[in-house]
matplotlib code that plots the C-alpha trace (Angstrom):
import matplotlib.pyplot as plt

x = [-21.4, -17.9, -17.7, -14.1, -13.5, -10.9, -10.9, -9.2, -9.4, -6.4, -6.1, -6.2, -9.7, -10.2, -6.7, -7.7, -11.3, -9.7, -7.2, -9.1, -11.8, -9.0, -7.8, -10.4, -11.8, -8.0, -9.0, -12.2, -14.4, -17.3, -16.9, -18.3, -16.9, -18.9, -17.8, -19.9, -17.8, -20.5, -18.4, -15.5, -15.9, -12.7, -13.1, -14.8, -11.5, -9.1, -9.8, -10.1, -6.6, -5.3, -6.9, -5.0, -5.4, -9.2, -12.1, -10.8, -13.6, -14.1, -14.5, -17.8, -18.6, -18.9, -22.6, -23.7, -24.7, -28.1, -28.3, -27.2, -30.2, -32.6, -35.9, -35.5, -32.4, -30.0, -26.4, -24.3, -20.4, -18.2, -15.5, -12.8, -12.7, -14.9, -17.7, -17.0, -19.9, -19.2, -20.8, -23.7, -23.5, -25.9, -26.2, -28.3, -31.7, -30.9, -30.9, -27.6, -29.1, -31.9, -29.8, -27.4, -29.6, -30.9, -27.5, -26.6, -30.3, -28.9, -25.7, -25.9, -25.5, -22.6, -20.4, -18.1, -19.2, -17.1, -18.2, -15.6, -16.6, -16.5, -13.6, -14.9, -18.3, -20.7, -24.5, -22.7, -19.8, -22.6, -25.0, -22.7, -22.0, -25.3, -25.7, -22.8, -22.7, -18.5, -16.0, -13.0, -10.4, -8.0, -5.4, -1.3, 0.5, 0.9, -0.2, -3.0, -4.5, -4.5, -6.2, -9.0, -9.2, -9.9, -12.5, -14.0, -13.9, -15.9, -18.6, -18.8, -19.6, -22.2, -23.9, -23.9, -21.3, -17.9, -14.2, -13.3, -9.8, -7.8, -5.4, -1.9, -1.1, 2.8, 3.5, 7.1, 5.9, 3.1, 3.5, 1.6, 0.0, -1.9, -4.2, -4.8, -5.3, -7.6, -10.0, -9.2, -7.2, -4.5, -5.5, -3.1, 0.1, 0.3, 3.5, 4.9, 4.7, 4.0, 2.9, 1.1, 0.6, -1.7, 0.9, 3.4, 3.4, 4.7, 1.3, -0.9, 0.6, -0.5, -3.8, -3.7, -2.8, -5.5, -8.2, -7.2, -7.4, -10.8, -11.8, -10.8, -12.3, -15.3, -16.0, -16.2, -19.7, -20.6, -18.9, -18.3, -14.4, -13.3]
y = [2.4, 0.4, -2.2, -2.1, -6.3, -8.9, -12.9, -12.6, -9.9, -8.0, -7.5, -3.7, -2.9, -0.3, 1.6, 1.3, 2.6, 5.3, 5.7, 6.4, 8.4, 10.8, 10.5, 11.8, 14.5, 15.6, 16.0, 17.8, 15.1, 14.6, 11.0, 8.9, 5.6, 3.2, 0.9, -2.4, -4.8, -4.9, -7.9, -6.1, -2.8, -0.3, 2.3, 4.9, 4.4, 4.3, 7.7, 8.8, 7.5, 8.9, 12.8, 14.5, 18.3, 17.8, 17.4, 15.0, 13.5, 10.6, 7.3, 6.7, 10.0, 9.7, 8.5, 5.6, 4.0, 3.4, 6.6, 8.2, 6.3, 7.0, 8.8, 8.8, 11.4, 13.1, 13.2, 16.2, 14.6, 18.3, 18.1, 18.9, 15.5, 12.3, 11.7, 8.2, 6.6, 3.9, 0.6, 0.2, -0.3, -3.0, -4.4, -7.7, -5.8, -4.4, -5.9, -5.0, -5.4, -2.5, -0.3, -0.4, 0.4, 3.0, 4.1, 4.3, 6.3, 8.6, 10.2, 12.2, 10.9, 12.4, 11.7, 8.5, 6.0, 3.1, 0.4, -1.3, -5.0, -8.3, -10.5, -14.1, -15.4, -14.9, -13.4, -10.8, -10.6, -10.4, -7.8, -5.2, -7.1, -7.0, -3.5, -1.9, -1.5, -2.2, -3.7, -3.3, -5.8, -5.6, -8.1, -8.7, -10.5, -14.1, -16.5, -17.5, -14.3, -14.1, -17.3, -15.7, -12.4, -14.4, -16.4, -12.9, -11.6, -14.5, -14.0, -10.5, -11.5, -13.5, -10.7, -8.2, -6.5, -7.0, -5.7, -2.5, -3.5, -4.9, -3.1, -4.5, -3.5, -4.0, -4.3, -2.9, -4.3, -6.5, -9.4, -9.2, -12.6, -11.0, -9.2, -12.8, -14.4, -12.0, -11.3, -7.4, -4.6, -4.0, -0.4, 0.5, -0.4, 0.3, 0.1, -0.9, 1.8, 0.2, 0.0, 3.6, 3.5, 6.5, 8.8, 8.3, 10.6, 7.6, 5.6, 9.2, 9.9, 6.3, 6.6, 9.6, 7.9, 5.6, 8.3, 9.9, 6.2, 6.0, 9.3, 9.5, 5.9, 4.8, 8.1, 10.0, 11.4, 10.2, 11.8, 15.5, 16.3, 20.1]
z = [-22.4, -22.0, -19.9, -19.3, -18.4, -17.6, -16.8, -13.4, -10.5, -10.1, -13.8, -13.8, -14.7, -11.9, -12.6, -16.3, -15.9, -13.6, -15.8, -18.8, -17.3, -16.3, -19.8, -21.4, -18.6, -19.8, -23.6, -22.6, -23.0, -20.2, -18.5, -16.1, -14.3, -12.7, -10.3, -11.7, -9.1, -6.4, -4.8, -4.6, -4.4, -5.1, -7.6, -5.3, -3.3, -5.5, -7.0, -3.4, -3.1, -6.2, -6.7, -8.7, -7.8, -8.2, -5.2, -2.9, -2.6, 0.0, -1.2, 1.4, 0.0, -3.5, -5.3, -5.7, -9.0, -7.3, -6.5, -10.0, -10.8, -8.4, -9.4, -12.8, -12.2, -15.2, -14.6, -15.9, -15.7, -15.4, -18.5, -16.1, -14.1, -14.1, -12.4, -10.1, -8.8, -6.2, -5.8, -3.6, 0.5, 0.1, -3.3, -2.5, -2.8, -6.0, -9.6, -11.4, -14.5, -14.7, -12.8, -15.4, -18.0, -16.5, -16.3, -19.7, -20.5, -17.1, -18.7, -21.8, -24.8, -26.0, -22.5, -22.0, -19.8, -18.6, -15.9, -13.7, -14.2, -12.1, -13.3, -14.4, -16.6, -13.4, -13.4, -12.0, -14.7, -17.1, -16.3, -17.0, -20.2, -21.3, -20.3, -22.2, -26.0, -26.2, -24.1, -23.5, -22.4, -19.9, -19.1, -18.2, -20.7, -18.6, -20.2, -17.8, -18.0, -21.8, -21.8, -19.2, -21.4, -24.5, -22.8, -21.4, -25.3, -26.6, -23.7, -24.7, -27.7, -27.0, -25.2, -28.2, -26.3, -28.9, -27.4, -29.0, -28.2, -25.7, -23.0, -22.0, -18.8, -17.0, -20.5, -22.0, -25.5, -27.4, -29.4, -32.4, -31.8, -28.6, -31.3, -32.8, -30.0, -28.1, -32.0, -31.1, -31.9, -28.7, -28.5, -25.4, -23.4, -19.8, -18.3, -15.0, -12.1, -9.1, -6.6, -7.3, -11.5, -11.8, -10.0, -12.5, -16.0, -18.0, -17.5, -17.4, -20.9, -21.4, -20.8, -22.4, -25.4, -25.0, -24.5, -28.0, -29.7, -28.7, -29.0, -32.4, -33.0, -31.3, -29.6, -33.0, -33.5, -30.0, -27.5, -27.1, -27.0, -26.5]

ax = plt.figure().add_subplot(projection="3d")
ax.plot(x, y, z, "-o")
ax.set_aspect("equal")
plt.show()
């Protein structure tokens, strides 16, 4: 798993997560995004918001992570689009941590899966940290929120759960001290298509981008790509 994190909400985890779900489903590769951000819930919604051609799912419709879960269950993510499971209705009875364990034992072993994380160094901003195996960082490039991001890296690295890389999003270019800054590779470059980014082919080919990067790195030997 890939806990797809950033030091400060609005950041661009979901449209990243989405993103590069999408990404992948597009190179044949089973994936599944989970929306980790129990707080603030918008994954589900956003790809509500956003189908492209594909079941228009509801967002109050979708699965939950819970119940993905639930019983012990399998889940078979279909190569042509991602699997989204939404946050829970009521997540105060339930223990973010186990559930996202039995998460990762849930989806096969050779599908993608990427959680949607809480922004900051809460409980809640770790479980999912804990859970995963990599992270991936997402973050603008304002100062502020390359501060946050490096802050986010070192706690990820405390919980055994070391960035892959790091994304750039509303980015036209990257400095080469980002990479220093952040201890990671900057595997992608999102660029600037408000207010709706994942309508627009410049930051699909993006992410598309992206999805080959990791496929070719990380997800070599793991994942199955057509």
């Amino acid at each position: 798993m890939i806990a797809v994190a950033s030091g400060k909400g609005g950041s661009g985890k979901t449209t990243t997560t989405l993103g590069l779900a999408r990404g992948l489903s597009r190179r044949g590769a089973p994936a599944v995004a989970a929306d980790a951000d129990w707080d603030l819930p918008n994954l589900a919604r956003l790809a509500s918001e956003t189908a492209d051609g594909t079941a228009g799912t509801g967002a109050r419709d979708r699965p939950t992570v819970v119940d993905a879960v639930r019983g012990g269950g399998s889940i078979s993510p279909d190569r042509r689009s991602p699997t989204v499971l939404a946050a829970p209705e009521d997540p105060d009875p339930v223990d973010p941590g186990p559930t996202f364990g039995s998460l990762g034992e849930a989806v096969p072993d050779d599908a993608a899966t990427l959680l949607d994380c809480p922004a900051g160094a809460s409980p809640d901003a770790a479980a999912p940290l804990r859970a995963a195996d990599r992270s991936l960082l997402v973050t603008p490039l304002r100062r502020a929120a390359l501060r946050d991001a490096a802050k986010t890296a070192a706690i990820a690295r405390r919980l055994d759960c070391p960035p892959l890389g790091a994304v750039a999003v509303c980015a036209s270019s990257v400095p080469d001290p980002v990479a220093d800054l952040l201890g990671c590779p900057v595997v992608g470059r999102i660029p600037d298509r408000a207010p709706t980014p994942l309508s627009a082919s410049a930051v699909r080919s993006a992410y598309d981008d992206l999805a080959r990067r990791l496929a070719q790195g990380y997800g070599a030997g793991r994942w199955r790509v057509a």
